[in-house]
MIDOSE-1310 file (N, C-alpha, C; in nm, 2 decimals, decimal comma, always signed):
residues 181
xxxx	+1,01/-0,53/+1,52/+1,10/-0,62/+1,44/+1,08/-0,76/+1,49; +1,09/-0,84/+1,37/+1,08/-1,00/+1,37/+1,21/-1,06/+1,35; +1,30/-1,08/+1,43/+1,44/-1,10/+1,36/+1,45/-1,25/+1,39; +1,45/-1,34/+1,30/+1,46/-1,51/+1,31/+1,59/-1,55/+1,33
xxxx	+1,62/-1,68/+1,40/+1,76/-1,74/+1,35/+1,75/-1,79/+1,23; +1,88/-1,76/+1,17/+1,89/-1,86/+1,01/+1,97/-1,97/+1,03; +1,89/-2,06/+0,96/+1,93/-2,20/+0,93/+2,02/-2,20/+0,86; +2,16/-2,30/+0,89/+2,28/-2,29/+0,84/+2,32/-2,41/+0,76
xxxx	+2,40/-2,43/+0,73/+2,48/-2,49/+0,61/+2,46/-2,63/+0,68; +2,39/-2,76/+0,60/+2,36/-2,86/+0,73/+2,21/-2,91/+0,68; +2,17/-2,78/+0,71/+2,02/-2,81/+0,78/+1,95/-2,84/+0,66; +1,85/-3,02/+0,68/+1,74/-3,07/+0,58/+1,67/-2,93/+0,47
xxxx	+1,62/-2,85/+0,56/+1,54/-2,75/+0,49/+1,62/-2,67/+0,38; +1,75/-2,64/+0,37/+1,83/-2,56/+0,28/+1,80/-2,67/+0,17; +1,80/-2,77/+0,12/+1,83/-2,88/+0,06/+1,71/-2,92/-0,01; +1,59/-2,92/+0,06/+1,44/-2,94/+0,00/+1,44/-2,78/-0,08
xxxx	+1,32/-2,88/-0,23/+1,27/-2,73/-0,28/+1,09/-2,74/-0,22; +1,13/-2,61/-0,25/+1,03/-2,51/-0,17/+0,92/-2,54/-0,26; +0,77/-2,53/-0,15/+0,65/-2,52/-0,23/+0,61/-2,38/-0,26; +0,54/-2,33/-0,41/+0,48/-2,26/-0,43/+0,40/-2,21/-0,31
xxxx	+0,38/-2,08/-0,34/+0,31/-2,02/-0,21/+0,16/-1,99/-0,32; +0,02/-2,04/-0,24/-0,06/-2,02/-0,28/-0,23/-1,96/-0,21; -0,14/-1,89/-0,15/-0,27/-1,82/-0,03/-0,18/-1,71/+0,04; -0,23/-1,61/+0,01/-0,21/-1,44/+0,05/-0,29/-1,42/+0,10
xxxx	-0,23/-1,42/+0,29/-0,27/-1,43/+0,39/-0,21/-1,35/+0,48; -0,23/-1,33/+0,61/-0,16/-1,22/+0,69/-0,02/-1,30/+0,77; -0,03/-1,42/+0,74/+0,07/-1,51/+0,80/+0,12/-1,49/+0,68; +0,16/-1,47/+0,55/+0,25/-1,47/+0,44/+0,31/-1,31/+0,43
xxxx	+0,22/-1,25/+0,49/+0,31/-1,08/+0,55/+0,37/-1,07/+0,66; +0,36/-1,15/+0,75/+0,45/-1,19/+0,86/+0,58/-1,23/+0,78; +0,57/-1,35/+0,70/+0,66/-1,38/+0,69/+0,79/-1,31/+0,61; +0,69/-1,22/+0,53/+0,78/-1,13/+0,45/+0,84/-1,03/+0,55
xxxx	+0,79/-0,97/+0,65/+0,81/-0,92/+0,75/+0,94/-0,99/+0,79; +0,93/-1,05/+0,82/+1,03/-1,17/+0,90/+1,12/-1,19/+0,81; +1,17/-1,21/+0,72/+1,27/-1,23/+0,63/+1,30/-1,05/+0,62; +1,23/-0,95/+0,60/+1,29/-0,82/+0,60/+1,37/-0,77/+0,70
xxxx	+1,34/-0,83/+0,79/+1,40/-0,78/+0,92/+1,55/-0,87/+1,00; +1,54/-0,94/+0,96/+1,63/-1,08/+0,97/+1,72/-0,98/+0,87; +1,71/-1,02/+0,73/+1,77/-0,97/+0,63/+1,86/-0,85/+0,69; +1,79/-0,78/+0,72/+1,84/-0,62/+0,72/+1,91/-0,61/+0,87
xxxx	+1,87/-0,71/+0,95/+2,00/-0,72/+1,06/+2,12/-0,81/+1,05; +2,13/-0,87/+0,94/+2,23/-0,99/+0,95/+2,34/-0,93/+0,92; +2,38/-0,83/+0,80/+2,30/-0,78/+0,75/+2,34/-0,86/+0,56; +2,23/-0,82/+0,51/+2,24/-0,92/+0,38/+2,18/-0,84/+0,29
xxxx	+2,22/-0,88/+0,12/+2,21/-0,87/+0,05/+2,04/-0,95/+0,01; +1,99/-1,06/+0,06/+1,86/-1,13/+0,01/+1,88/-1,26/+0,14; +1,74/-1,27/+0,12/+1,70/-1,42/+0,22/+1,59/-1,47/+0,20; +1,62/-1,57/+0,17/+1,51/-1,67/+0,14/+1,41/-1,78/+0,25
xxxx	+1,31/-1,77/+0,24/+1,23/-1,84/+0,32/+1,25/-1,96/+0,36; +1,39/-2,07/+0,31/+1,41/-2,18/+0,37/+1,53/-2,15/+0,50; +1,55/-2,01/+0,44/+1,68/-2,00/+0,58/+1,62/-1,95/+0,68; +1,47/-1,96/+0,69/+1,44/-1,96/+0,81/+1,34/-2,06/+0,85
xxxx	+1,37/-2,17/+0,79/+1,32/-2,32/+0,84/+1,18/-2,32/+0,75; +1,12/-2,24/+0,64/+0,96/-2,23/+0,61/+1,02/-2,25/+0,46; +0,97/-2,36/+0,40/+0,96/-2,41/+0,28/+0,85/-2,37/+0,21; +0,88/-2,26/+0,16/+0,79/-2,19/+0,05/+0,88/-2,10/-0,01
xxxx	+0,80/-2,06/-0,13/+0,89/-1,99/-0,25/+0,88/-1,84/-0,23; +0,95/-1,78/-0,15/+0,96/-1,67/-0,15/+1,11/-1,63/-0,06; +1,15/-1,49/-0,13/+1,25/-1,42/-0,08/+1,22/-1,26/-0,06; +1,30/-1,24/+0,00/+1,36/-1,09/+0,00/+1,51/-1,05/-0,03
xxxx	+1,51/-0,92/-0,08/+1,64/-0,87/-0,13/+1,68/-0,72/-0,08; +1,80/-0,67/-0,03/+1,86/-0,54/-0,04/+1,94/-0,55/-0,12; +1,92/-0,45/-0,21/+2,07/-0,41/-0,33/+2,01/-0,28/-0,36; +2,17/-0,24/-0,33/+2,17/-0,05/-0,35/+2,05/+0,02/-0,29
xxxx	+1,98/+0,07/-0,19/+1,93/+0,10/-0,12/+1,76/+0,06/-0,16; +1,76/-0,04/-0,23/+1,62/-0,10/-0,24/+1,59/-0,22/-0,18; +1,49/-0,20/-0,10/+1,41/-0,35/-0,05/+1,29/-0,41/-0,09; +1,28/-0,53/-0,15/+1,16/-0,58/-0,20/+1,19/-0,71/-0,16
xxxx	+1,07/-0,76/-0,24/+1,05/-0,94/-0,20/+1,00/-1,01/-0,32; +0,98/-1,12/-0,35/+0,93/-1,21/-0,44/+0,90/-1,35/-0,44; +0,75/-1,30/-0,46/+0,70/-1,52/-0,44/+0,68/-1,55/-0,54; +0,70/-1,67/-0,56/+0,68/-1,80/-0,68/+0,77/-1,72/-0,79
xxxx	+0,94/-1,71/-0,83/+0,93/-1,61/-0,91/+0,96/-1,67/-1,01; +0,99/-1,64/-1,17/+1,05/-1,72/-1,24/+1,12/-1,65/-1,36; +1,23/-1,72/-1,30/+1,39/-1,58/-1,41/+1,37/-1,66/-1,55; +1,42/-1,49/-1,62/+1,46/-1,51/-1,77/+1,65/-1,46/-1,74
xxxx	+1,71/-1,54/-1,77/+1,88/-1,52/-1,73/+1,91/-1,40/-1,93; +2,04/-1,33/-1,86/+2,08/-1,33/-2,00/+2,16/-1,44/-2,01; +2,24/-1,41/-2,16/+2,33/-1,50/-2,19/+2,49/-1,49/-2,16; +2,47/-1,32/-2,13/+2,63/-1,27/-2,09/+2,59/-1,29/-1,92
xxxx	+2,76/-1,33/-1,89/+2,79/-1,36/-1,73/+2,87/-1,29/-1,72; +2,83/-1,31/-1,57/+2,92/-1,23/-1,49/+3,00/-1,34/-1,38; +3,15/-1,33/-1,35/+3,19/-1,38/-1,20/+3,24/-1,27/-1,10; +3,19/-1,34/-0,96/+3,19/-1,19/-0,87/+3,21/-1,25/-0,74
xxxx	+3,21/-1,24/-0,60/+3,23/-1,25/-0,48/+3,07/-1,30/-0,44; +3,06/-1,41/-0,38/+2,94/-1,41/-0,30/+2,92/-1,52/-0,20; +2,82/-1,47/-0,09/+2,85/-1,54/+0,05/+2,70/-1,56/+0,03; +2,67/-1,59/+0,16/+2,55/-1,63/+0,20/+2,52/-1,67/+0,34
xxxx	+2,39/-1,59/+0,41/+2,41/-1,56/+0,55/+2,36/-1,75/+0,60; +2,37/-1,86/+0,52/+2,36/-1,96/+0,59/+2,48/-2,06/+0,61; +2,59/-1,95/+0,55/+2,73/-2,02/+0,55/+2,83/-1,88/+0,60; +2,81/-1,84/+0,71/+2,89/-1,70/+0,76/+3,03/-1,72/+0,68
xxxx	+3,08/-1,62/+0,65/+3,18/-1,60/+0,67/+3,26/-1,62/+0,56; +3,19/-1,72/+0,48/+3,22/-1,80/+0,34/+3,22/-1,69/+0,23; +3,28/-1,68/+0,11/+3,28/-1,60/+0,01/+3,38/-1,70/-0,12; +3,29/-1,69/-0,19/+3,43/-1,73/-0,34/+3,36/-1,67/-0,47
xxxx	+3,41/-1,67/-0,54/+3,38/-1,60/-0,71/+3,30/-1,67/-0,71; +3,19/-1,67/-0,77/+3,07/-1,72/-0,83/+3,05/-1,72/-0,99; +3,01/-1,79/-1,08/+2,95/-1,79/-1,25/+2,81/-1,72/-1,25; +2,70/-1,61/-1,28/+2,62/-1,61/-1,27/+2,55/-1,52/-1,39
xxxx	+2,49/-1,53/-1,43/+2,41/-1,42/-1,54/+2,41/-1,31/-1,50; +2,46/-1,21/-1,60/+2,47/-1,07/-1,56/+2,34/-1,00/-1,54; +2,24/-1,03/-1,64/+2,10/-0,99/-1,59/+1,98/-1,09/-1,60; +1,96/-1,04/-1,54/+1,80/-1,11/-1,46/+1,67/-1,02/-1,53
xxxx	+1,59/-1,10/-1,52/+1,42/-1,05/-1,54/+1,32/-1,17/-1,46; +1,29/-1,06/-1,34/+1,21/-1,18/-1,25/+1,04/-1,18/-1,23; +0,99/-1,24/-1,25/+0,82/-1,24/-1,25/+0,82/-1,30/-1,17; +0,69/-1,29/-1,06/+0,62/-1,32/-0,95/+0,55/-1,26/-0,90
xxxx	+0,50/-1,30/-0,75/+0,41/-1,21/-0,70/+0,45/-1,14/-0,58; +0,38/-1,04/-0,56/+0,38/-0,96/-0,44/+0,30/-1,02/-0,29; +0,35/-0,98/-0,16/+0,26/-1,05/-0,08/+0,11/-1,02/-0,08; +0,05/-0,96/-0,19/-0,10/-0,91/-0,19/-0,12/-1,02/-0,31
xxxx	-0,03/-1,09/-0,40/-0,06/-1,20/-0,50/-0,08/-1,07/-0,60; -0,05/-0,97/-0,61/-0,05/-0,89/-0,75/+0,15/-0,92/-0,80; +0,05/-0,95/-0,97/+0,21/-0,94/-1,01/+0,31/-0,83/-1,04; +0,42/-0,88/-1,03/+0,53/-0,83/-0,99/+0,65/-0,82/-1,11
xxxx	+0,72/-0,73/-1,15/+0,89/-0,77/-1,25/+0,96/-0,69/-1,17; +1,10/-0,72/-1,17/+1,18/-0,68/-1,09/+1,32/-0,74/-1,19; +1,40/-0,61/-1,29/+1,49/-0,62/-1,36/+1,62/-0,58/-1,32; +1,77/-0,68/-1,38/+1,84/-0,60/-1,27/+1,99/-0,67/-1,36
xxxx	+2,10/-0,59/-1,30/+2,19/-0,66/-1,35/+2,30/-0,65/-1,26; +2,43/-0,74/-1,24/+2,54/-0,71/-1,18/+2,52/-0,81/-1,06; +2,52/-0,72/-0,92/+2,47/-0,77/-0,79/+2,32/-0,83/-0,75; +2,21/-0,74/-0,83/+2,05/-0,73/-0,83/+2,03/-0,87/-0,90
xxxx	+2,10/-0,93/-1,05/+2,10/-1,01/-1,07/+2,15/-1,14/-1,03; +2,27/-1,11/-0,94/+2,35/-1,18/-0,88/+2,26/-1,28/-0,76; +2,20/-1,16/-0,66/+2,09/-1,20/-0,54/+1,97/-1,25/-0,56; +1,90/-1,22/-0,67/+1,77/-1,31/-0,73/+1,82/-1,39/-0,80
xxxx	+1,94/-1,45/-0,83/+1,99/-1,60/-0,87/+1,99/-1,65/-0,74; +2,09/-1,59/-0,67/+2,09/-1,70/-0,53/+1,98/-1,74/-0,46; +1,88/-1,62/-0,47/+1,79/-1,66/-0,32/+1,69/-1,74/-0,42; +1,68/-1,73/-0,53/+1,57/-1,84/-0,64/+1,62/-1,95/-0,63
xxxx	+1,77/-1,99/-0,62/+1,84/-2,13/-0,61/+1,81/-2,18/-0,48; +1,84/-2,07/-0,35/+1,76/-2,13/-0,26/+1,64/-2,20/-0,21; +1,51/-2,19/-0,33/+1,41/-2,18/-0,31/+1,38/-2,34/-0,41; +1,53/-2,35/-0,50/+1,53/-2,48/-0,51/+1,61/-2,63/-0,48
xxxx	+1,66/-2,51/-0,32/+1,75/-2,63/-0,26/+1,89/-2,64/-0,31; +1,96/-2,56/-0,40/+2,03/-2,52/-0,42/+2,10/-2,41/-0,33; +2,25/-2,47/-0,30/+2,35/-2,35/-0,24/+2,43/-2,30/-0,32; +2,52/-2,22/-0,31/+2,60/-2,13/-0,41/+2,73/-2,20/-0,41
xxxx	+2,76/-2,29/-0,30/+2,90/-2,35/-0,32/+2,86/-2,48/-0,41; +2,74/-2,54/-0,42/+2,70/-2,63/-0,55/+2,77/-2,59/-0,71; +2,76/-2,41/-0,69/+2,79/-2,36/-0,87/+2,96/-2,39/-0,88; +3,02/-2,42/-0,77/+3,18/-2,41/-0,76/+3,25/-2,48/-0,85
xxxx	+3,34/-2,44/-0,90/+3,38/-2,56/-0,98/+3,49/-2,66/-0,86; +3,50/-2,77/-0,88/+3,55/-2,86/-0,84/+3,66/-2,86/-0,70; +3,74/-2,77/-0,71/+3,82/-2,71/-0,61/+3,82/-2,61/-0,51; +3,73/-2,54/-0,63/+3,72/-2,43/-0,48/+3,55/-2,49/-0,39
xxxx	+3,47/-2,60/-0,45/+3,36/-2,66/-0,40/+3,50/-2,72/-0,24; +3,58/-2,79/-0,31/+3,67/-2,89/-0,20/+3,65/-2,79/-0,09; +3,73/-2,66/-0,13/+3,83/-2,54/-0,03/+3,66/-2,55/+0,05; +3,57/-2,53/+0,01/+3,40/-2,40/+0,04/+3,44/-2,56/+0,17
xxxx	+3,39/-2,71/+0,15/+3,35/-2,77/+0,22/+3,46/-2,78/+0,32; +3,61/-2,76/+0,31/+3,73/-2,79/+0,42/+3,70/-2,63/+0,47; +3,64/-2,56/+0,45/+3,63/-2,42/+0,54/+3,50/-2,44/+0,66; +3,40/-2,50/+0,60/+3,27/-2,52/+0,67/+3,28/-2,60/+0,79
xxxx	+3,35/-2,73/+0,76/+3,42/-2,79/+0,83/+3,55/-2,77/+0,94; +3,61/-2,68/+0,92/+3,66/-2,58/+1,03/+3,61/-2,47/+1,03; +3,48/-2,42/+1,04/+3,39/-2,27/+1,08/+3,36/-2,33/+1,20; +3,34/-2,23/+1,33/+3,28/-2,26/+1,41/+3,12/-2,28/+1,44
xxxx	+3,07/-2,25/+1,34/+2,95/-2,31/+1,32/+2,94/-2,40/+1,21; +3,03/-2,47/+1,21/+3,05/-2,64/+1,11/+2,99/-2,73/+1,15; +2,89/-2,81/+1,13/+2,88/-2,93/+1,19/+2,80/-2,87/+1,36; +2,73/-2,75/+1,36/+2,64/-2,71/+1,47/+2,48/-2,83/+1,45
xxxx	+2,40/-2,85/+1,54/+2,27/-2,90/+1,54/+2,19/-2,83/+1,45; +2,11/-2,89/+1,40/+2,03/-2,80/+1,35/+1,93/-2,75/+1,43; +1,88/-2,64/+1,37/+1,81/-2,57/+1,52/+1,68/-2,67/+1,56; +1,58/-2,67/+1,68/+1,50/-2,68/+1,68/+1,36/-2,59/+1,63
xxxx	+1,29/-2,73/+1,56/+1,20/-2,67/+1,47/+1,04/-2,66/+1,57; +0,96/-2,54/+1,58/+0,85/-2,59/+1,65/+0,74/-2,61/+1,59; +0,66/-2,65/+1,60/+0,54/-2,69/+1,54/+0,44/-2,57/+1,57; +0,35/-2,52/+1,42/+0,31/-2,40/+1,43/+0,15/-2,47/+1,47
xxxx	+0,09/-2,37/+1,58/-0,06/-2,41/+1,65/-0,18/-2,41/+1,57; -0,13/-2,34/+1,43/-0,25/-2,31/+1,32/-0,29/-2,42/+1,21; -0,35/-2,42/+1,21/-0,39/-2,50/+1,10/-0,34/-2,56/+1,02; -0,27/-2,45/+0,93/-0,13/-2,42/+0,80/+0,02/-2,53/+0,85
xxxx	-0,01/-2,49/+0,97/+0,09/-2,57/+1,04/+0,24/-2,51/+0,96; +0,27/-2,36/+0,98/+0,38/-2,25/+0,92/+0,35/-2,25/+0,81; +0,31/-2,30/+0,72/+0,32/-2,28/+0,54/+0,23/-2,15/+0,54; +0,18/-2,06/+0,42/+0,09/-1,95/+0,37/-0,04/-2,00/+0,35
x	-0,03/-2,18/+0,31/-0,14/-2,24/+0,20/-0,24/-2,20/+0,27
């Protein structure tokens, strides 16, 4: 097991959108590796590759006893919504109703670069909204409407990991310098 620290509510990299991943490579199965295992000990619903400091477009997901992943993906939303509870392992602890499309239809690729759909509705739709918003620097307390955005930021700010350092980042020895490209 690869289990990373996740980058928290704060950190530059939540905030940047993610590059396209364009080289399927053994370092881009590490990383899916590394987001599965993280994920599945935090333990979470999906995680996205900027919550572990690597700016590229890819996630992983658990909902209802399935695990997959998806790079470069690009949703078709419906038009009926849903609002529901949702947190996010870069903001512990945090949870409020969310606005989100009840179903999803996601295209992308696999870490072998074969394509991929991945259809879903409810929670499945819920988590490939989030972890795709993450991949555009987007957080889920962004979707808040006005007040409970206030409450999300006066909670973060008294969490005990409010206002932590962001972690240190190391510099990768390869070439890629951390990316897949």
């Amino acid at each position: 097991m690869a289990i990373q620290p996740i980058r928290l509510f704060g950190d530059p990299v939540l905030r940047a959108t993610a590059q396209p991943v364009t080289t399927f490579d053994k370092e881009l199965r590490t990383l899916v590796r590394d987001l599965t295992d993280t994920m599945l000990d935090a333990p979470g619903a999906g995680l996205a590759a900027p919550q572990l400091g690597i700016s590229l477009r890819v996630f992983t997901y658990h909902v209802d006893g399935v695990t997959g992943h998806l790079i470069n993906p690009d949703l078709s939303l419906s038009e009926e919504e849903q609002e529901g509870p949702e947190g996010c392992l870069s903001l512990p602890g945090l949870r409020y109703d969310t606005r989100r499309s009840y179903g999803v239809v996601a295209r992308g690729l696999n870490m072998h670069g074969e394509p991929v759909t991945v259809e879903g509705t409810q929670l499945l739709a819920r988590c490939i909204q989030h972890e795709t918003d993450h991949l555009d620097g987007i957080i889920f307390i962004d979707r808040l409407d006005r007040e409970q955005r206030k409450s999300a930021l006066k909670a973060i700010r008294e969490a005990e990991w409010g206002g932590a350092p962001a972690p240190v980042v190391k510099v990768s020895p390869h070439g890629t310098f951390g990316s897949a490209r």
